[in-house]
N, C-alpha and C positions, 0 to 999 in steps of 0.2 A: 342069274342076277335077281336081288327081292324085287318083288312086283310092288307096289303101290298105289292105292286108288285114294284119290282126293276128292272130299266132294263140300257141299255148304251149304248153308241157306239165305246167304247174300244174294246168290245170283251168280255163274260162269266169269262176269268180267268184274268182281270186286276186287279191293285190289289185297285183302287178304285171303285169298284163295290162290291170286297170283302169285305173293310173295312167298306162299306158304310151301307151293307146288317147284317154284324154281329152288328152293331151300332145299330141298326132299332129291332132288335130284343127286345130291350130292353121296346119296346113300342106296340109288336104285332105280329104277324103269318106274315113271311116275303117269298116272293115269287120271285126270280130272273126269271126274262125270258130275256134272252141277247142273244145277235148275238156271232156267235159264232168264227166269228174274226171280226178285226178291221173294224169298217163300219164311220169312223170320215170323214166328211165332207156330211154326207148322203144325211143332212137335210131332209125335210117330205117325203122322197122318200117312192113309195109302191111298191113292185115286182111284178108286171102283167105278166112278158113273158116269167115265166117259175113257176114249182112245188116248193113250200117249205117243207122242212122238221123240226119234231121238236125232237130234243135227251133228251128224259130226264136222267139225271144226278143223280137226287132223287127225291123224291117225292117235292120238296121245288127247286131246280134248273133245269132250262131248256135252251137251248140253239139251236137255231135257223138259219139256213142260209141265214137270209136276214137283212134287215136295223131294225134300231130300231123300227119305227113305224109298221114294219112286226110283231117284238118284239110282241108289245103292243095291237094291232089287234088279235094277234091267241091269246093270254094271255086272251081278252076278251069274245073269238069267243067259243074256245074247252077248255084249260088249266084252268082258272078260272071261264067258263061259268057256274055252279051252285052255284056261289057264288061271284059277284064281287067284287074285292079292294076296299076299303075307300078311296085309295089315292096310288099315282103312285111317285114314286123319281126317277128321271135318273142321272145318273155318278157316281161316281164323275169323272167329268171330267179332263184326265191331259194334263192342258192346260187352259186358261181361253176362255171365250165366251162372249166379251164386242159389244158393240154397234152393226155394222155392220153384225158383223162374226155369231150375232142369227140366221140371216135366212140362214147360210151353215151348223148350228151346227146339227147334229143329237141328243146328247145330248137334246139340247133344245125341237127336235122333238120327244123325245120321252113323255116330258112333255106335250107340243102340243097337241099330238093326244090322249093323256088320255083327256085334254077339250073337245076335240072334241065329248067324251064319257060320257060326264058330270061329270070327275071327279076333283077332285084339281090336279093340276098336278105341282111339281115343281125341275128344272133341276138347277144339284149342280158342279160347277165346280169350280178349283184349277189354281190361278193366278199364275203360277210358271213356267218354260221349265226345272228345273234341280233340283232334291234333294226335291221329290218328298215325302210327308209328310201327310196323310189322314186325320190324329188322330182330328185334329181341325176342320177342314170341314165336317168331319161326326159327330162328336160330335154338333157343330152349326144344321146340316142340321137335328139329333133328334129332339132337341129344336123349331127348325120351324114347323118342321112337327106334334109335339105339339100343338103349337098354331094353325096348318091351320085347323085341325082336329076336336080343338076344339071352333074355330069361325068361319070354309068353307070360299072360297073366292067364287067370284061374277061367276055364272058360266059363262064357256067360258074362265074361265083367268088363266095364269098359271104364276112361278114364275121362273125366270132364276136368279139364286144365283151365285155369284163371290165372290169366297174366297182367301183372301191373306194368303200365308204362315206363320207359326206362330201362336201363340195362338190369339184367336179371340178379335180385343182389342174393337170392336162395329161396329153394323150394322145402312147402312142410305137405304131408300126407296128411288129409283133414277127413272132416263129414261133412255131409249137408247143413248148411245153419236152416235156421228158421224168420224168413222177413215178416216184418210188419208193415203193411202196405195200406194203403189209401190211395185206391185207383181217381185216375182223374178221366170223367167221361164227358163230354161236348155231347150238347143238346142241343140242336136248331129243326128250321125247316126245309127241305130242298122246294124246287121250282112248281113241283105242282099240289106244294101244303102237306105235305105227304113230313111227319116228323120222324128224325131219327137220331141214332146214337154215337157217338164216335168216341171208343175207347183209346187214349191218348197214354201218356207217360205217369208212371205211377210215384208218386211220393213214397219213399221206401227209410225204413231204418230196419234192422234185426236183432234178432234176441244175443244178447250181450252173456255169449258161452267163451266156453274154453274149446280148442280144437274143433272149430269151425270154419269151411273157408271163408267166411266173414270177417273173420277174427287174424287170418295169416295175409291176407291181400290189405286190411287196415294195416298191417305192419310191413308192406312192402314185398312182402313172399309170396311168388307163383303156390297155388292152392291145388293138390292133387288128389281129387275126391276120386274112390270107388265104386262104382255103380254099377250096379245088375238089373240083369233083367225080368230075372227074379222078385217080384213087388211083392212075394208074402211077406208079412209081415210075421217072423215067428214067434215072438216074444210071445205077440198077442195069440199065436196062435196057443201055444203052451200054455197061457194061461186061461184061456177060455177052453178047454177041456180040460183039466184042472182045475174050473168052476162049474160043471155040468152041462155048459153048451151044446154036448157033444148028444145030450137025452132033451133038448131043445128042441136039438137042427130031426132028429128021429122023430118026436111026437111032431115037427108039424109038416114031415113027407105022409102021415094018415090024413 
């Protein structure tokens, strides 16, 4: 039977991990391993500087004191270690995770660090801030998880999925767009005059491309972006050795 591991950065009892995880079952032995409160904005973070702990819940649910990728790591390491997943789903995320916001998302990094393990990894999140609706997003995210299953994608690569509210009217294969944001940060004092910062919701619009998930979630379409784990950037690499970088980066190892 395909193995299955679910995990998040909601937190164990959100209720899109829930809806996401009994949806999954329809396809396999489904395994949540989630943080066991909200860990949203994590991104790839791993806890070094202190002990983690793992609660099991049941034999099928586990929850965790640390970030998603803490998640997905012990899941690999002791919880799933005699037998690993086929395939890793994170979220469903509430809240979307377009262009920019992948590399704060945890969601995303829990898809992430399954590539990093050789598996498919693909993280599902919900374009919406209010009136908050699963049923289409996990029902799409079976159907994907279908096909990755049964064609694998390129290892290294995972997929960050944006679901618009509503029944799913079609999916486009996109890129990362680019936002333009204007962070909102609260300044006050706490109780003993001590001043601080509290970064809050950001004012966002994006650059107005063609084939971006920006551009297919404004038109109604689940957004299926490719992402690796791979960050070189080669374009640039190609061309900055092809501009002498390369007798740059050697004069200044003397």
């Amino acid at each position: 039977m395909t193995r299955i591991l679910v995990t998040n950065d909601d937190g164990i009892h959100s209720e899109g991990i829930v809806v996401l995880a009994r949806a999954l079952e329809a396809i396999g032995e489904v395994f949540v391993v989630a943080p066991a409160h909200e860990m949203s904005a994590a991104s790839h973070s791993l806890t070094l500087t202190r002990p983690l702990r793992i609660d099991a819940i049941d034999e099928h649910h586990y929850s965790i004191d640390g970030t998603p990728t803490d998640c997905v790591t012990l899941a690999m390491s002791h919880i799933l270690k005699e037998r690993a997943p086929d395939i890793v789903l994170s979220g469903i995320n509430r809240g979307p995770n377009l262009g920019d916001d992948t590399t704060y998302s945890g969601t995303v990094a829990g898809a992430l660090e399954a590539s990093i393990h050789g598996l498919p990894g693909i993280a599902v999140s919900l374009v919406t801030r209010t009136d908050f609706d699963f049923s289409y997003a996990a029902e799409f995210s079976v159907r994907l998880a279908e096909r990755v299953l049964a064609d694998g994608l390129p290892r290294g690569t995972l997929l960050s999925v944006n679901v618009p509210p509503g029944p799913v009217k079609g999916a486009r294969i996109t890129r990362q767009g680019v936002k333009i944001a204007k962070p909102t940060v609260l300044e006050g004092i706490d109780p003993r005059r001590r001043r601080y910062y509290w970064i809050g919701e950001e004012k966002v619009t994006w650059h107005d491309e063609n084939g971006t998930d920006y551009e297919a979630v404004s038109e109604g379409l689940v957004s299926i972006t490719p992402l690796r784990n791979d960050l070189t950037d080669y374009r640039a690499l190609d061309e900055m050795r092809g501009n002498g970088w390369g007798g740059f980066a050697a004069g200044s190892a003397r």
